[in-house]
C-alpha positions as CSV (number, residue, x, y, z in Angstrom):
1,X,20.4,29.6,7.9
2,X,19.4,26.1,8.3
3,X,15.7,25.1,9.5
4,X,14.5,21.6,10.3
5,X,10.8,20.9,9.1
6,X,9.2,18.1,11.0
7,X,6.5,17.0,8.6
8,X,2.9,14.7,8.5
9,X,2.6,13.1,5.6
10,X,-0.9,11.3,4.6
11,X,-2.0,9.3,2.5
12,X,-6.0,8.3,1.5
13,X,-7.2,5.4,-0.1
14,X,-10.7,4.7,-1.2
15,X,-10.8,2.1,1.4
16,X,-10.5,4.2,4.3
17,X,-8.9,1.7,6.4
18,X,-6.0,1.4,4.3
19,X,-4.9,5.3,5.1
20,X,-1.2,6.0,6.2
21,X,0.0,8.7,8.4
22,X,3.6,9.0,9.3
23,X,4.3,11.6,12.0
24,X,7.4,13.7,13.2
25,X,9.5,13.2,9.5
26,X,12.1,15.8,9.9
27,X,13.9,17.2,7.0
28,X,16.4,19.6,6.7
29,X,16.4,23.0,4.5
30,X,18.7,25.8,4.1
31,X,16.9,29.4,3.4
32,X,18.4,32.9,4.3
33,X,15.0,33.2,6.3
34,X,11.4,32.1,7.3
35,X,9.8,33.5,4.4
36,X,12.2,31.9,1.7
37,X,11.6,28.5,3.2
38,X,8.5,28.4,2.9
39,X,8.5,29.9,-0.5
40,X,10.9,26.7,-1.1
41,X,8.3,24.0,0.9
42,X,5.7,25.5,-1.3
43,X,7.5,24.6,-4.1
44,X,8.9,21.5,-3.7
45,X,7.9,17.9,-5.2
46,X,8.3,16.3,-2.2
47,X,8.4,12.5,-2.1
48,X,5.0,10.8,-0.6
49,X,6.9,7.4,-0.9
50,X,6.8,7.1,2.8
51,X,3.2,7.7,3.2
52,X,2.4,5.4,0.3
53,X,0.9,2.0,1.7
54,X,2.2,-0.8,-0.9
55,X,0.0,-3.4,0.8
56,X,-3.6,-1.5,0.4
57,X,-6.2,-3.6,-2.5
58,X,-8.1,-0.2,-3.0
59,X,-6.7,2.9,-4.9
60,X,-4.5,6.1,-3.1
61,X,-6.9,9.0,-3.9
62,X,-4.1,11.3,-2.7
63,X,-1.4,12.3,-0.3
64,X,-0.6,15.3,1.7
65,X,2.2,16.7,3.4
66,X,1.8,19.3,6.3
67,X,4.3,21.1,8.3
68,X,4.4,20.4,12.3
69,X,7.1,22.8,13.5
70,X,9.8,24.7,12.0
71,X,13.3,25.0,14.1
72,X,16.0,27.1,12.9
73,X,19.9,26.2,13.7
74,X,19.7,27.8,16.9
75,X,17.5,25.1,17.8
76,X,14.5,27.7,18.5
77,X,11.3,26.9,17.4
78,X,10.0,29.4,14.9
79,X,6.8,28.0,13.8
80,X,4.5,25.2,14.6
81,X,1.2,24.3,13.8
């Protein structure tokens, strides 16, 4: 079954003003249910390029990705935050 993840990815500099946060990034995933995609988004080295922000002075102290809402191909919404 396919599932698209809509995602918030963060990002946190020592200079708090510098933070990123990019809302509604959907990806797609293919899992034969709920419980093996998440097993697969709990796995995966995602890419935090797009939360990254290349024109901050101070250091990232770290990025995050959190799930918004899950819809599987049906277009129903199985999960959301």
């Amino acid at each position: 079954m396919k599932y698209l993840v809509t995602f918030k990815y963060s990002s946190f500099y020592e200079d708090e003003s510098e933070n990123k946060v990019v809302d509604n990034h959907t990806l797609e995933y293919e899992a034969k249910d709920l419980d093996e995609l998440w097993k697969i988004l709990g796995e995966e080295d995602y890419d935090d390029e797009i939360a990254i922000n290349f024109n901050a002075k101070s250091d990232c102290n770290a990025t995050e990705r959190d799930e918004i809402k899950i819809v599987d191909e049906n277009n129903k919404v199985v999960w959301h935050s």
